[in-house]
N, C-alpha and C positions, 0 to 999 in steps of 0.2 A: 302404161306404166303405173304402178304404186308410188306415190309420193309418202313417206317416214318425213314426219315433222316432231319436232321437239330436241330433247335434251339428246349431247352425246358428252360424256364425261371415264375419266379413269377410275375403275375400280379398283381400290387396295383390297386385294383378297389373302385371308390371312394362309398362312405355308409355316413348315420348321426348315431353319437352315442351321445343321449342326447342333438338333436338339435344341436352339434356341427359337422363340415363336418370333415370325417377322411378318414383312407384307410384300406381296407381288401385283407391282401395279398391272393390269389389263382393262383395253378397251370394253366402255359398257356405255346402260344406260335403255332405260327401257324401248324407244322407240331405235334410235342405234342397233339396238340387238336382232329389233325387227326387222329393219332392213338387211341385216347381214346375213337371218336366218332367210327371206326370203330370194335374195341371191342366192344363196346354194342351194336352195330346192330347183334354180333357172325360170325363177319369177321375175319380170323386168321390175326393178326398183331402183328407186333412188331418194336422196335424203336431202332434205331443208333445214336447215340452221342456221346458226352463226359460230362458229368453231376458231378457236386460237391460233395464232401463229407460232405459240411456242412449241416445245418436241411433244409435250401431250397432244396437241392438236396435230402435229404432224402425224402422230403413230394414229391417231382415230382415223383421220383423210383417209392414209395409206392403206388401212383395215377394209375400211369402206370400196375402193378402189379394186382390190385386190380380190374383194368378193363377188365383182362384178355390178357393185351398186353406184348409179350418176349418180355424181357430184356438183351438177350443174348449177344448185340450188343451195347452195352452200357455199357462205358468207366467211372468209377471212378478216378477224382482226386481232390488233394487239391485247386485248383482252386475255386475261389467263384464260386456263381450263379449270371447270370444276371437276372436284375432287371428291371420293367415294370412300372411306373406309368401312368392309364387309365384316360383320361379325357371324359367326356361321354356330348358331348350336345347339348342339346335341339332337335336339327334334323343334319343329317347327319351323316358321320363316324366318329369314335371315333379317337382321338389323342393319342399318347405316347410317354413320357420322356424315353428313356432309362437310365440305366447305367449296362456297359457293357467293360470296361476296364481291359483285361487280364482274363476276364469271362471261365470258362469251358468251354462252347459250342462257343464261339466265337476261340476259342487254338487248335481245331481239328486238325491234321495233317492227313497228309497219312498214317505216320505210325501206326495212331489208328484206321482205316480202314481192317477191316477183308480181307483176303488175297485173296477171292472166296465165294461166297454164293453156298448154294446146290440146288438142282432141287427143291426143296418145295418152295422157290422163284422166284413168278413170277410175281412183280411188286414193283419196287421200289417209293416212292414219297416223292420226293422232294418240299419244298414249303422255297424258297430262297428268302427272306425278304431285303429290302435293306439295313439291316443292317450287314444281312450274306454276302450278295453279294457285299458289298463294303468295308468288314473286309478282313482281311489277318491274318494267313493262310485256314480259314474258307470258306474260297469264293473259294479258288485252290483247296484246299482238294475235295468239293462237286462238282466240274467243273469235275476233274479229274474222280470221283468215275461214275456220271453221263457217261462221257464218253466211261469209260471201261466199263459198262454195256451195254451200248442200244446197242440193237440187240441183245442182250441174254433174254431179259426181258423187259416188258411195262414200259414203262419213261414215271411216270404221275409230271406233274409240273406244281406249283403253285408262279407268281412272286411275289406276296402279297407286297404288295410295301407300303415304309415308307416313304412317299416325303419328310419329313421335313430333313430326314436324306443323303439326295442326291441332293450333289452340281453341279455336272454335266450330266444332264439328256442326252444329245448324249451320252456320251460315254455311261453312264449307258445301254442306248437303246441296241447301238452296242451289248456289252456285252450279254443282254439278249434275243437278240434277235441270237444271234450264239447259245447259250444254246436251245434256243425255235427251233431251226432246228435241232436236234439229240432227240426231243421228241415225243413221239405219242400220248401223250392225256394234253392237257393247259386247264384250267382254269384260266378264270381271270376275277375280277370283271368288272361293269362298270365304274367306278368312278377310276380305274386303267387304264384303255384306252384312258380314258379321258385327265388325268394328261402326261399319256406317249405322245400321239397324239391330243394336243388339237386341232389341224387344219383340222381332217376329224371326219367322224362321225364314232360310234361304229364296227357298220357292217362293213365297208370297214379295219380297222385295225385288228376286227376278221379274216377277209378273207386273210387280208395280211399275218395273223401268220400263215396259216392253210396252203397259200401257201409255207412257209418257209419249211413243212416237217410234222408235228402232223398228223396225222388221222381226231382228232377231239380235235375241240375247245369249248370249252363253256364257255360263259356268263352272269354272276352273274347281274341283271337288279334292287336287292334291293326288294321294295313292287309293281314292275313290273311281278316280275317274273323270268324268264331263258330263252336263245337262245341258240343254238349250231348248231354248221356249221361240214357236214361231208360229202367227199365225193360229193360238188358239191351243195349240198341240205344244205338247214337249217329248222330246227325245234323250236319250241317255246312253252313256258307255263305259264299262269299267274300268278301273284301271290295274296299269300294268306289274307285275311283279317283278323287282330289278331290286338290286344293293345298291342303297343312294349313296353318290359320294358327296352333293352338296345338291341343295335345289336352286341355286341364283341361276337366274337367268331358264327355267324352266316354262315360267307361262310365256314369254317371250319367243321360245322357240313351238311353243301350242300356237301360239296366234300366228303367228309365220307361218305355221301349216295348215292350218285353215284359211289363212290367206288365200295362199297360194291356190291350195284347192280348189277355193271359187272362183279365185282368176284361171283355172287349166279346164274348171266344167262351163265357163260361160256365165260365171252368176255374178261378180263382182262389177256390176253395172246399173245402172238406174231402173235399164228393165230386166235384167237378166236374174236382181236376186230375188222378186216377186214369183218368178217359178222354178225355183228352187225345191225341189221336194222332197219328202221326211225322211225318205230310205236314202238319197246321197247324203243328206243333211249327216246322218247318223254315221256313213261312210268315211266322212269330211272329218269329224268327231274320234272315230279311232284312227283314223291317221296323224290328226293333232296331238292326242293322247301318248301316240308313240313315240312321235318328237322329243315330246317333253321326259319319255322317261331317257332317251337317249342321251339328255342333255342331264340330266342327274344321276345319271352313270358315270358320269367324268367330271374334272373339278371345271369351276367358271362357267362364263355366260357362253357356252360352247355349241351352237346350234348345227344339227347335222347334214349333209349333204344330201342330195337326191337319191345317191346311189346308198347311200347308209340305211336310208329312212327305209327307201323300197326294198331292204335285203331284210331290216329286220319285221317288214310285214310278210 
């Protein structure tokens, strides 16, 4: 099983009703999304948090549930849900208001931390937003957990970064970059490299994470495509041509599919992703690729099905 830890919250994605501009709440939430994209490729997954008891946390459970992903690991309380307003425009990536004060999934402690996972876990993924990663006690809690893990298990992690929400980008760096050295597989976009290092270029700061400790790193490039650096080598794949209806929720449904992919060839394991080789690597890569354009073909965090993914390869 894939364990998804972190945030799951509602996204207000903006819509017109009757000409006038409104919002339509839908489940999200980067590492949420993950889990639900990896349920419908028939990945075993499931998600760790602390999630509400009100109707927003009931529609996230149900979502979750409904896609095939345990819930075992997931923490009911009165706490609200946090809440996402998406502003989507014209080009580029998408913005978001939070709110998120005293939020469920932002309250996580240690103590609502399973005391041991069993041997059917063999990959934990993390995708530490900066709104996790510069909350408290949400940012220790997942530090810690991460921690006591690696080395028992693949530590896949995702920074997925909220610039607007982070006032001090050194320290932030610091931070995630001591996290980014106890992991074995990073994803991260471009437009996250960019913002973190705007004084070199992509590759070079890829290269520098990859020397920090991961195995492999990969690189979200948009309507370019994907890179990834492993083992000395880097690999590449275009991307796709499609009419974008929105991109939220697109690298989410990338890293779902790469997931999945090394959990279906054998390599999402302690010793399994050590021989992993450049031609699946690169295989893995356009199939991710595709995901993601299928999911910006349509509006929302909308990740595709097994049978979608393998019709439009």
């Amino acid at each position: 099983m894939i364990i998804c830890c972190g945030e799951a919250l509602i996204d207000f994605v903006p819509v017109s009703v009757d000409g006038a501009p409104a919002y339509r709440p839908l489940p999200g939430g980067s590492p949420f999304n993950v889990a639900i994209g990896l349920g419908r490729l028939g990945a075993p997954a499931g998600f760790l948090s602390r999630l509400s008891t009100d109707f927003f946390g009931d529609l996230l459970v149900d979502t979750l549930v409904r896609n095939g992903v345990d819930c075992r690991h997931v923490k009911r309380t009165t706490d609200p849900s946090t809440l996402a307003f998406v502003s989507q425009p014209g080009s580029g990536e998408p913005q978001y208001a939070f709110f998120s004060n005293g939020a469920a999934d932002r309250c996580i402690a240690e103590h609502d931390l399973p005391p041991s996972f069993d041997d059917a876990v063999t990959a934990l993924h993390l995708s530490l937003g900066a709104i996790t990663l510069a909350t408290e006690p949400a940012a220790g809690t997942f530090e810690a957990l991460l921690r006591r893990e690696a080395k028992r298990r693949v530590i896949v992690f995702d920074p997925n970064i909220r610039a607007g929400l982070i006032s001090d980008r050194p320290s932030y760096c610091r931070r995630l970059e001591a996290l980014i050295g106890i992991c074995d597989l990073v994803k991260v976009s471009r437009a996250d490299l960019e913002w973190l290092y705007p004084e070199r270029a992509i590759e070079a700061s890829a290269e520098a994470w990859r020397g920090l400790g991961p195995r492999l790193v990969v690189v979200t490039l948009g309507a370019d495509g994907a890179m990834a650096l492993m083992g000395g080598e880097q690999v590449a794949v275009p991307g796709r041509k499609i009419t974008v209806v929105d991109t939220v929720g697109a690298g989410d449904s990338f890293h779902a599919a790469l997931v999945a992919g090394l959990h279906d060839q054998g390599a999402l394991t302690i010793d399994g992703l050590p021989r992993l080789k450049l031609e699946a690597l690169q295989g893995l890569l356009n199939r991710a690729t595709a995901a993601a354009a299928i999911t910006c073909n349509r509006a929302g965090a909308n990740p595709p099905t097994k049978a979608e993914l393998e019709s439009t390869l």
